[in-house]
Backbone as a printed PyTorch tensor [residue, N CA C, xyz], in Angstrom:
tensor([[[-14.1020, -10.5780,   8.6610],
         [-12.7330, -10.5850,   9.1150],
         [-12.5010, -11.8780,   9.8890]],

        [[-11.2630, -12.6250,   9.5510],
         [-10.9940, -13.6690,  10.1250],
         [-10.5120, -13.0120,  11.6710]],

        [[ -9.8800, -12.7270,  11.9670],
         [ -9.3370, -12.0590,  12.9270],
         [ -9.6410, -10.6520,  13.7550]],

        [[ -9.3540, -10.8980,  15.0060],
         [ -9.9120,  -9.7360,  15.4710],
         [ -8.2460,  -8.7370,  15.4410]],

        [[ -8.4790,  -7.8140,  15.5540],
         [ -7.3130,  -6.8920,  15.7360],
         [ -6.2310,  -7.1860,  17.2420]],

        [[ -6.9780,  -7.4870,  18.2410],
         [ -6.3510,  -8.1080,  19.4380],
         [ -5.5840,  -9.5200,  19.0160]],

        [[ -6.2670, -10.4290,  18.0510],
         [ -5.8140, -11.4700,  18.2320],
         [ -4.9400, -11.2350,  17.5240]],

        [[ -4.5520, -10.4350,  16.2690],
         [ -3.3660,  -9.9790,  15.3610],
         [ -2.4020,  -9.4500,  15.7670]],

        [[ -2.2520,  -8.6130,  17.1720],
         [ -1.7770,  -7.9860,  18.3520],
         [ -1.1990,  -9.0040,  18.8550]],

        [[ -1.7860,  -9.9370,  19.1640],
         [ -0.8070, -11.1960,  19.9200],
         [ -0.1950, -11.9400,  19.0670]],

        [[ -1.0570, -12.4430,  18.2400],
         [  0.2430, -13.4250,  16.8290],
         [  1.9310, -12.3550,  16.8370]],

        [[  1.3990, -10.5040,  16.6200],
         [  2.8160, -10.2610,  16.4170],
         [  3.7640, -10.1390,  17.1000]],

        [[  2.8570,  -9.7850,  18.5760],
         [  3.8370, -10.1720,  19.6740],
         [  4.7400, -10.9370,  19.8830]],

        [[  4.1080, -12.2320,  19.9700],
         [  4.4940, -13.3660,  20.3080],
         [  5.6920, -14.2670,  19.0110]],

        [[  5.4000, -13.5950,  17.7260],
         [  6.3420, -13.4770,  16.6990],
         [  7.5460, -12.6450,  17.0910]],

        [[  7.6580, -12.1430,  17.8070],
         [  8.4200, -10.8440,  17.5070],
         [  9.2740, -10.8280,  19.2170]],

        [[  8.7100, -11.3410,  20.0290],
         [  9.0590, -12.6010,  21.1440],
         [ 10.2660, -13.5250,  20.8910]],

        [[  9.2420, -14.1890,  20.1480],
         [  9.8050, -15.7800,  19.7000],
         [ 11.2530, -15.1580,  18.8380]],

        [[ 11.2770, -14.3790,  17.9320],
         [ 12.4450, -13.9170,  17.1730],
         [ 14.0760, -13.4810,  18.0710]],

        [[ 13.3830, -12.7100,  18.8730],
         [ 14.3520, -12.2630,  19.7190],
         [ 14.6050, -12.7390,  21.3470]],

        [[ 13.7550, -13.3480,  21.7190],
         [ 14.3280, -14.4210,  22.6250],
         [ 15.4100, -15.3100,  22.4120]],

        [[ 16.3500, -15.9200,  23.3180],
         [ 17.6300, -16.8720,  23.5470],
         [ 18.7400, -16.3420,  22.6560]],

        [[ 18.4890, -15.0010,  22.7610],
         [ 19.4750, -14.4600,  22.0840],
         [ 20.7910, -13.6140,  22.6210]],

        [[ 22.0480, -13.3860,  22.4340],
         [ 22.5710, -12.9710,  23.4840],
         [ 23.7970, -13.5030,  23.8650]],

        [[ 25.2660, -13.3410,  23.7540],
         [ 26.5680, -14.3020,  24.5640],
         [ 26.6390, -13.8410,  25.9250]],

        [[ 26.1820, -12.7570,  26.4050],
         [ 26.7620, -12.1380,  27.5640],
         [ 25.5810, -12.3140,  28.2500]],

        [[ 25.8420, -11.8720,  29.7530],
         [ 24.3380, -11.9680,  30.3510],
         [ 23.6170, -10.2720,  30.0890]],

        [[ 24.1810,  -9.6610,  29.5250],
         [ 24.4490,  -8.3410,  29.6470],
         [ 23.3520,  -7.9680,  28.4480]],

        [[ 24.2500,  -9.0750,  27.5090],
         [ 23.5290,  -8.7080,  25.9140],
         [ 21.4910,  -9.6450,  26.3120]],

        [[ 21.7050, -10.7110,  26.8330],
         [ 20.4740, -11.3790,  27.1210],
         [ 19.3420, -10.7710,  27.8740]],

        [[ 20.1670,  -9.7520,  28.8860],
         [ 19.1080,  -9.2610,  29.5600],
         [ 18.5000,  -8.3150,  28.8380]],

        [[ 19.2090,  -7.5650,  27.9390],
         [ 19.1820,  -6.1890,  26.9250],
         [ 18.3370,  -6.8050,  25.9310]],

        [[ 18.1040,  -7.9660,  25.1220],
         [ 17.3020,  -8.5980,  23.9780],
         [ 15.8280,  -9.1020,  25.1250]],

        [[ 16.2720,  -9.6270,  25.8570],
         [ 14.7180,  -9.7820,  26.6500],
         [ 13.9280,  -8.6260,  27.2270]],

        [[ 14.3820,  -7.5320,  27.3280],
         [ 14.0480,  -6.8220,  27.9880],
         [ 13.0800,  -5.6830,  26.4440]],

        [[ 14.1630,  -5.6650,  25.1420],
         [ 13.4600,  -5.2530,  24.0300],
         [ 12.4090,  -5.9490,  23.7750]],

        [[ 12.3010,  -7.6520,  23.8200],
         [ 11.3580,  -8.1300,  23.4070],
         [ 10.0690,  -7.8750,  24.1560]],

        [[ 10.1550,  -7.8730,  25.2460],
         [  8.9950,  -7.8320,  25.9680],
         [  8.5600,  -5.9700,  26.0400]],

        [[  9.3360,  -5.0700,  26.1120],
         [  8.7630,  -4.4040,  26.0560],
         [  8.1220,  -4.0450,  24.4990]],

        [[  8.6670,  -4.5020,  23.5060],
         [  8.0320,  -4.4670,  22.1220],
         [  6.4010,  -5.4210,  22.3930]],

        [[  6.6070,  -6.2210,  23.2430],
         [  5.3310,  -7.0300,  23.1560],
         [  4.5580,  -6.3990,  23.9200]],

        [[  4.4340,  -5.3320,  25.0240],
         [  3.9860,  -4.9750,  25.4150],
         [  3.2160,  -3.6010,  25.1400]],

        [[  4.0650,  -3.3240,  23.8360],
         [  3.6710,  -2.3230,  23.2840],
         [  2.6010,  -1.8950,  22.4070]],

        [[  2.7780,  -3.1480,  22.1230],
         [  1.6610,  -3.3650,  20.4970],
         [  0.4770,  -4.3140,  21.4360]],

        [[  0.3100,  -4.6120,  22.9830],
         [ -0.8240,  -5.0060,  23.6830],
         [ -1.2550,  -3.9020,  24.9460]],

        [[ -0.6580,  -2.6530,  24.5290],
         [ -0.5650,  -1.8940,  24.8790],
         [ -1.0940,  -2.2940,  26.6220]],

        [[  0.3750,  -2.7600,  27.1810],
         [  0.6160,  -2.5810,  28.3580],
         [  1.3780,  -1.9080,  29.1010]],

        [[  1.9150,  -1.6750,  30.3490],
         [  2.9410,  -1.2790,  30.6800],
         [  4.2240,  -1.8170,  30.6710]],

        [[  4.9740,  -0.8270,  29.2370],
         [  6.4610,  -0.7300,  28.9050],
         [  7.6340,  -1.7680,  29.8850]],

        [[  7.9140,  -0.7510,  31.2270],
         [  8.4650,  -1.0010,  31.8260],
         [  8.1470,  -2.4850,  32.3920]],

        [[  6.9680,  -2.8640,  32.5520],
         [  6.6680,  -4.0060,  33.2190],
         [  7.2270,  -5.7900,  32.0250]],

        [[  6.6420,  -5.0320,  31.3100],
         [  6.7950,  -5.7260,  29.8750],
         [  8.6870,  -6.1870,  29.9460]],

        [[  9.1800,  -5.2830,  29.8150],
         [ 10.8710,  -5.1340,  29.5820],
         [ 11.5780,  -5.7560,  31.1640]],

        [[ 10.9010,  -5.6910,  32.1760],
         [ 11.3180,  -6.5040,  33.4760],
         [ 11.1260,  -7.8150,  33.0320]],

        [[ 10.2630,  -7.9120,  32.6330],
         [  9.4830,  -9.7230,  32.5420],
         [ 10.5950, -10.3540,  31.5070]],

        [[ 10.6260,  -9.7340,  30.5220],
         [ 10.9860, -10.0950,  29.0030],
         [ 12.8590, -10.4690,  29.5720]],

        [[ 13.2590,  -9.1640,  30.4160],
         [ 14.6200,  -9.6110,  30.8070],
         [ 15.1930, -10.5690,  31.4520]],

        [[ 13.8240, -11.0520,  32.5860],
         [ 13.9420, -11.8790,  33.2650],
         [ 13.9830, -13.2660,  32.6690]],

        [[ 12.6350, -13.1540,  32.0250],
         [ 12.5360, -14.8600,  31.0650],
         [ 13.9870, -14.9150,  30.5640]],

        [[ 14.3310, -13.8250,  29.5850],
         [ 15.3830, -14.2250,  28.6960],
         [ 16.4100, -14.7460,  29.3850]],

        [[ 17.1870, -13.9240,  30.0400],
         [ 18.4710, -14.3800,  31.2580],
         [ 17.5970, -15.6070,  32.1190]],

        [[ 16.3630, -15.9500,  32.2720],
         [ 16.5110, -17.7640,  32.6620],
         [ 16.3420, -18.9040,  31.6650]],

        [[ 16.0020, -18.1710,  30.7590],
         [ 15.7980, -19.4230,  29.3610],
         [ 17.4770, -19.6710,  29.2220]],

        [[ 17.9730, -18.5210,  28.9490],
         [ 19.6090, -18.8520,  28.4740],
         [ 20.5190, -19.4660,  29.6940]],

        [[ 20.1750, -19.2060,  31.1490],
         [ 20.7170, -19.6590,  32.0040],
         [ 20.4640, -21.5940,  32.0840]],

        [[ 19.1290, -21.9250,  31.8370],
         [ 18.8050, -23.2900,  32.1120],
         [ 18.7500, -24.0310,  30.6860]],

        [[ 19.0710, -23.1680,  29.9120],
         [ 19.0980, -24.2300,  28.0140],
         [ 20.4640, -23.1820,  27.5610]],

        [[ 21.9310, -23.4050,  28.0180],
         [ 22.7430, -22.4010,  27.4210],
         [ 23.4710, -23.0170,  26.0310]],

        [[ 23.0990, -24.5290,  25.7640],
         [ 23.5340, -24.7920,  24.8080],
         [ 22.4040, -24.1200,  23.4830]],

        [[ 21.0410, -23.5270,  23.8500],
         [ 19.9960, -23.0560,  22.7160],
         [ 20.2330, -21.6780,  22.5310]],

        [[ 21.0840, -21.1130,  23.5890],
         [ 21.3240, -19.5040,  23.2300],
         [ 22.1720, -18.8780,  22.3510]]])
């Protein structure tokens, strides 16, 4: 096996991250897509949900706040 199952765990994460990050017109809708992404990433690295979906909301609403022409 090229891959370990963890490291396949993070490629989809971080796919699946990357997809749904800077996404969003409202701050409303941004916090709501960061908050899915991360808790989806947290899911499949089986961490804690909630912690995951704080983080994910947070990044998102500052990526779109400091690059709003990429959102």
């Amino acid at each position: 096996m090229l891959y370990s199952k963890t490291t396949a765990k993070i490629v989809a994460a971080l796919a699946l991250c990357g997809g749904l990050a800077a996404c969003g017109d409202t701050t409303g809708e941004q916090a709501l897509y960061g908050a899915g992404a991360g808790a989806a990433g947290s899911a499949l690295l089986n961490g804690n949900l909630v912690t995951g979906a704080a983080v994910g909301a947070a990044a998102n609403l500052i990526y779109c706040q400091e690059n709003p022409g990429k959102c």
